[in-house]
Each structure stands twice: as C-alpha cells, then as structure tokens.
N, C-alpha and C positions, 0 to 999 in steps of 0.2 A: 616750402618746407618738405623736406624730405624722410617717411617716417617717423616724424615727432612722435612723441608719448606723450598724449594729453590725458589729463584728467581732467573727467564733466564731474561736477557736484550733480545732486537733484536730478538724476540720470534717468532715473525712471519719471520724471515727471513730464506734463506738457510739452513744455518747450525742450527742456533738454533731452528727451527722448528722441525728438526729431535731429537734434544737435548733434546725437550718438550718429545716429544713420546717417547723417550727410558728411561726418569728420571718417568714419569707417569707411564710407562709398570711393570717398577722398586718398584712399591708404593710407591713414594712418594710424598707430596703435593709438585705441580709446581706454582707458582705464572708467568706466563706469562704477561711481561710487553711488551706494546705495545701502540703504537701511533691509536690514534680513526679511522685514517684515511690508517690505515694497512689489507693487505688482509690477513686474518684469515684462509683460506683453507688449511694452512700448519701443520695447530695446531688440538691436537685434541679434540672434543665437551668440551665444560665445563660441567663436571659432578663429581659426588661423586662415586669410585670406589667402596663404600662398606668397608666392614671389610678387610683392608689388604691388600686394592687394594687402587690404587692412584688416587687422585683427582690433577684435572687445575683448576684455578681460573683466571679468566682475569683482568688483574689491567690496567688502561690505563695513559696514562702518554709519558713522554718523558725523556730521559737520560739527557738531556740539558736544563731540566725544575727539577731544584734538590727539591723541595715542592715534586712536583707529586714522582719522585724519591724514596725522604725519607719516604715517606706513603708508598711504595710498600714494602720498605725492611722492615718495624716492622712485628717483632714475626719471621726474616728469618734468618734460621742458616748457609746458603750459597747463596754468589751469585755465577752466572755464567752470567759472562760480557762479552756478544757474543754483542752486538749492536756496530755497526760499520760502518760510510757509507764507501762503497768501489767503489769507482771510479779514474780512473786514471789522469781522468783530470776536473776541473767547471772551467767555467767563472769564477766562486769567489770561491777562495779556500776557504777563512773565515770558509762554512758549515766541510768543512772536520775538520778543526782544532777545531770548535766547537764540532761536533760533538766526532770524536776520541779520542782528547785530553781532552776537556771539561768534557765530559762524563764520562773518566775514573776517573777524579779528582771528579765531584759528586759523585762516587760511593764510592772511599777513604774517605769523608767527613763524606757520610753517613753511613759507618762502624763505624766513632769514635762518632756520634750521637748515634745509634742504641743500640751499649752494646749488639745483642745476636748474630752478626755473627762470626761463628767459621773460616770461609776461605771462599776468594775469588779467584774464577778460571778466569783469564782475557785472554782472547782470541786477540792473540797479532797477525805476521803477517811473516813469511819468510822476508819479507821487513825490518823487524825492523832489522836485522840482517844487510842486506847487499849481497855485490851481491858476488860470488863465481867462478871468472876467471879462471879456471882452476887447481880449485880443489875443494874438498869440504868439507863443513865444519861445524861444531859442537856448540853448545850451547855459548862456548869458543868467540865465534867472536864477535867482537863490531862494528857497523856501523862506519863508520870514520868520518859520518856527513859533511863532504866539498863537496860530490855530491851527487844530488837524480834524478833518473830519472823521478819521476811523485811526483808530491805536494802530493800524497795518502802517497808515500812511506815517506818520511819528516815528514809527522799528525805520521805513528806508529813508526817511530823514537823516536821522541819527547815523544810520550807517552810511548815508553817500558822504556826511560827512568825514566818515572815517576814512574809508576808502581815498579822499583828496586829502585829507592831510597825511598818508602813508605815501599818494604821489607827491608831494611837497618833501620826502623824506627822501628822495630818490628809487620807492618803487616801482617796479614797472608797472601801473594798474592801468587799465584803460576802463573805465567807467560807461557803459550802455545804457541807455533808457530808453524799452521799446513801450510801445504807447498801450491801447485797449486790444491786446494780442486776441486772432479770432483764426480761425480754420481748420481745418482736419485734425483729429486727432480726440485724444481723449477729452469726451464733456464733462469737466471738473467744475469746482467754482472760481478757476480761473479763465474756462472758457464761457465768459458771461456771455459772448454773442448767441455763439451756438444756445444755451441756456435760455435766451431770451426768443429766440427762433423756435425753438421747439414750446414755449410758452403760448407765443403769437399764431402757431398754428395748431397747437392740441385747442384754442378758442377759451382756453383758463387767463388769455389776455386779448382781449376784444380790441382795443384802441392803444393809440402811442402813448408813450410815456411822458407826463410833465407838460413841455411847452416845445416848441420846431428850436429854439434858440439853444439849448442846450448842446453843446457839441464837446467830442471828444476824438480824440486820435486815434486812428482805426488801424493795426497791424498785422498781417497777414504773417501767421506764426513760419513759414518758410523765407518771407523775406525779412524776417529776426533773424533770424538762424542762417540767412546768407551775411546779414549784416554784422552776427558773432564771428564768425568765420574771418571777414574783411575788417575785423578791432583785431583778430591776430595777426593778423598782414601788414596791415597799414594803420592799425591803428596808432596815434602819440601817446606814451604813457605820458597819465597825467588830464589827458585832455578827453573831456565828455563827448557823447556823441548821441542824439537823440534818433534811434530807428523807430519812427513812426510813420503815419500815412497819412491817409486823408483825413480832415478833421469834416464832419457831419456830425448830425443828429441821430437819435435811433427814429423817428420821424423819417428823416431819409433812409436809414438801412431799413426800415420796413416795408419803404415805398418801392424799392430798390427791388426787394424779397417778392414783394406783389408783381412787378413785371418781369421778372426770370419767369416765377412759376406759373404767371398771366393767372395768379385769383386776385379778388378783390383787396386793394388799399383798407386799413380800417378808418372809418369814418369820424375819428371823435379821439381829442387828447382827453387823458386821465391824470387829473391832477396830482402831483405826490402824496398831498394828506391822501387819497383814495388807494395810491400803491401800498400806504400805512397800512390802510384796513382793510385791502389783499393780502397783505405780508399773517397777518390774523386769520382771515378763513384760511388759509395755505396751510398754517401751523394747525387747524381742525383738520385740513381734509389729510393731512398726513399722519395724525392719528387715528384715521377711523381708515388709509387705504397702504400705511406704508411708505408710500412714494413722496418721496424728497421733494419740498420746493423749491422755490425760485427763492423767493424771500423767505428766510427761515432762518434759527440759529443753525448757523454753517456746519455743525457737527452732528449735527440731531440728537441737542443734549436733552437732559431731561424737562418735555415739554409741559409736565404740571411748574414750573419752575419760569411765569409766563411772564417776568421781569428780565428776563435775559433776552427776551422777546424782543421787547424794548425799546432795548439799547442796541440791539443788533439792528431793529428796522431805521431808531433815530440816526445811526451813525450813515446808514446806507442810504437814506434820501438825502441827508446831508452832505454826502460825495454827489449825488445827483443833482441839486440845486445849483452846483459849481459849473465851470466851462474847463474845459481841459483839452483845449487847442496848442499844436507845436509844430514848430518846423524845422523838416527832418532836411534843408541844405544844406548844412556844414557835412553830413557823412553823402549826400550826394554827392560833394567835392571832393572829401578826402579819401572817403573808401567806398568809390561808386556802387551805393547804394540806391535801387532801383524800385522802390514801393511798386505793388500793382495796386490799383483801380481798387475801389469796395464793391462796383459792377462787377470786378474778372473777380476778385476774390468770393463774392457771395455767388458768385456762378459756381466755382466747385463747394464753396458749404453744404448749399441746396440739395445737391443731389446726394452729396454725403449723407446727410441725417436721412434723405428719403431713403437711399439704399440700406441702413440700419436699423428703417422702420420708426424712426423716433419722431419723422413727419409723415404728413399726406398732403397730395396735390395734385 
C-alpha cells in the first residue's frame, strides 16, 4: 500500500504506540487518535516525512465519543482498533464494557458512515477465546460464555463476538488475538511480564508463581505489531488469527531470566492462596511508600475500601489457575508470521528494565 491513511485507536498506548512507529517508519500517513489527556511519549513527533516518508497527525478524541470518532476516520482507508482498557478488575465494570464493546461498535458505525475504509484490523484478546485446560488451541475455539474469570475477559467476549458477526454482515474486519504481550515499551498493567520481572528481581517475589503446569502465550509486543501490519495485507476479513508465541510457564520465564542475567533460579513455588496474601501486604506497603504494586486494585482506588481488594485479587488468581495455551499456525501460513523465542525476546527485556534502573543484576 502506498501512502494509506490509517487510523490507530489507543495510539498512545502499549501496543499501539509501537504500531504508530513501525506504520510511520513504513511511510504511511498515521492518524494517531488519542484522548487529550494521554501521554504522548510513546508516539512519534508530529511531523511530515517528506517525499515518501511518513507523516503522524494527532486527532484527539475518544472511542466512546463516536462525533470525535467519526472526524478522525474521514479520508482513512484503514483502521487499526488497538484502543482497549485492559484491566482485570474496576469497581464499575460499566468503563470496560463501554469502552471495549462500545468502541468497537463506534468503529463498525463509523465504517458504514465513512464510504472510504478498505479494512479494519481489530485487536481482539486470547481472552476472547477462552481458556485452554490442557491443551491448546487454535482460532477454532469459541468461548463458552457461562464463566469468566475477570469482567475484562466477558468486555472481549462480547465484543469478539461482535466484531464476527459485522464480518458475517459483509465487513471487512479481520479480527487479531495476540497472546500474554511482553517487551519493550511502557510497563503498564498490560505489561505484566515486565511487571512481573521487576517484581522477581526487586526480591518482593522470592519464588515462582502457583505450580510449572500453568502455561500461557507468550508475545513479544513487536512481533504483534508485525503480525497487525500483515491482518492489513493479507489478512481475510472475517477470519481470526491468533499472534501468539510460545506457550511456557512463568516457572520457565523465570528460569529463562536467571540464565540471561546468570543469577540464581528461585528455589520454591508460591502457591496462589499465598499470591492472595501478597496481593494484601502490597496493598500495605503502597500505603505507607506510594509505590504501585503488582497485585493491587489496578487504579489505586481508595485503599481504606479493602473489599475491592477482593475482588480484584479473587478475579486475578482465577485467571492464573487457568492454562492459556495457543497456536499461532494459521497466521504463520497466511500472513508469515514469525514469533521469536521467549529466550531472544527476554534477552532484550533484561536489559531494557536494567538500563531504566527498574532491575539489577
């Protein structure tokens, strides 16, 4: 494609920040939508590349404000609907559902206003899927919908659902699900790896988590963002495509972390009930220093208020007692997609968080 004008949702966030950079790099005009009150340092300068070089243009707005919305998408010949809050648990789920669900229905709306977009790439969630007891499993799988273990996981239910029946309507969507995204970039509480890395070596988490069997999809958040890139090229609207990686334990990503940085392996699994009553001193130690934990209500709402505690710690072991294994061959077929390693990928985390100062080693 030549020059396209795309718009990123969720442009300042994790993934789609890096999304901005590699579609810009690419020459193409980015329309980076984004909320006025979004930190920008993820995006790159607003400027004109020149002849053949790509321009960003900053649209501000909100996905769940369909006006602001439908002004960003004219004259855009792709979206890329990366806006998504991702948290496991709010006091009021409402934001998720608005958001998640909401947002992706403004986006369908404003495709049948618009008249000039060719496809849209929707950035869906391993959750929407479902979880993977022991075995794993492929594009194929349908959530069963009778349990969720976090209201997060239910918002991209409901919305993958949406998303396939607007491709059943003759939309052009192509539907993504990258797995446990983990790499460079900003440590959100959607970069749980990194989160869990700087946990494991500040020694506020001595031993692995749960049991070695627990395994999840491991995604290095650049080979998402090639994989987004290659759903607009080649992807079928209509047809899902799972960009994930290796499926491990954090057991192995730990083991993994100890011989990059050659210190010691931790010696001892910590059973969930005991992450419970980590998730409790965490919520003490961040009122008496400040600092955000690991396990915590995601927003650092008000912590006299120690029943939101809860429910935020109940819902997050409960996604941890699961398996969340997948496999990502159909997009290695169809839009050679090329996973690296948790080895190559935790080789540049490591150093990343060390040169930030967020570890030592």
């Amino acid at each position: 494609m030549n020059k396209t004008v795309i718009l990123v949702t969720g442009a300042s966030g994790y993934l789609g920040g890096r999304l901005c950079h590699q579609l810009f790099n690419a020459g193409h005009h980015v329309k980076a939508f984004v909320r006025h009150t979004s930190n920008l340092s993820s995006l790159p300068p607003p400027t004109d590349g020149g002849s053949g070089g790509g321009t960003l243009e900053l649209v501000f707005g909100d996905v769940t404000d369909y006006q602001s919305l439908l002004q960003a998408c004219s004259g855009c010949h792709v979206i890329f609907h990366a806006a998504a809050l991702v948290e496991l648990w709010l006091p009021d789920p409402s934001g998720l559902f608005s958001v998640n669900i909401g947002g992706l229905k403004n986006v369908l709306q404003a495709y049948k206003e618009t008249g000039t977009i060719e496809k849209i790439a929707y950035t869906s969630s391993f959750f929407a899927l479902g979880s993977t007891d022991g075995y794993v499993a492929d594009e194929t799988q349908t959530h069963t919908g009778k349990f969720f273990c976090t209201e997060y996981e239910k918002s991209k239910v409901v919305a993958d659902k949406v998303a396939l029946d607007a491709a059943s309507e003759g939309m052009p969507i192509v539907p993504v699900y990258p797995g446990l995204i983990y790499g460079p970039g900003k440590v959100t509480n959607a970069n749980i790896v990194a989160r869990m890395i700087i946990e494991r070596f500040s020694g506020r988490l001595p031993g692995y988590i749960g049991q070695a069997n627990e395994r999840y999809s491991f995604s290095h958040v650049d080979d998402v963002v090639d994989g987004h890139i290659a759903a607009m090229d080649k992807g079928k609207p209509g047809e899902r495509y799972l960009l994930t990686g290796e499926n491990a334990s954090f057991k192995e990503v730990f083991d993994i972390a100890a011989m990059i940085t050659q210190t010691r392996r931790p010696l001892f699994g910590i059973p969930l009930l005991i992450i419970e009553a980590y998730g409790w001193i965490s919520v003490l130690f961040y009122k008496l220093t400040g600092k955000l934990p690991l396990i915590s209500p995601p927003l650092a709402l008000d912590l006299n208020s120690y029943h939101l505690v809860i429910h935020h710690l109940e819902q997050t072991v409960s996604a941890a007692r699961h398996q969340w294994a997948y496999s990502c061959e159909k997009a290695k077929a169809e839009l050679d997609y090329h996973p690296r390693s948790l080895k190559e990928g935790l080789s540049e985390v490591l150093p990343w968080l060390k040169s930030l100062g967020l570890i030592k080693y």
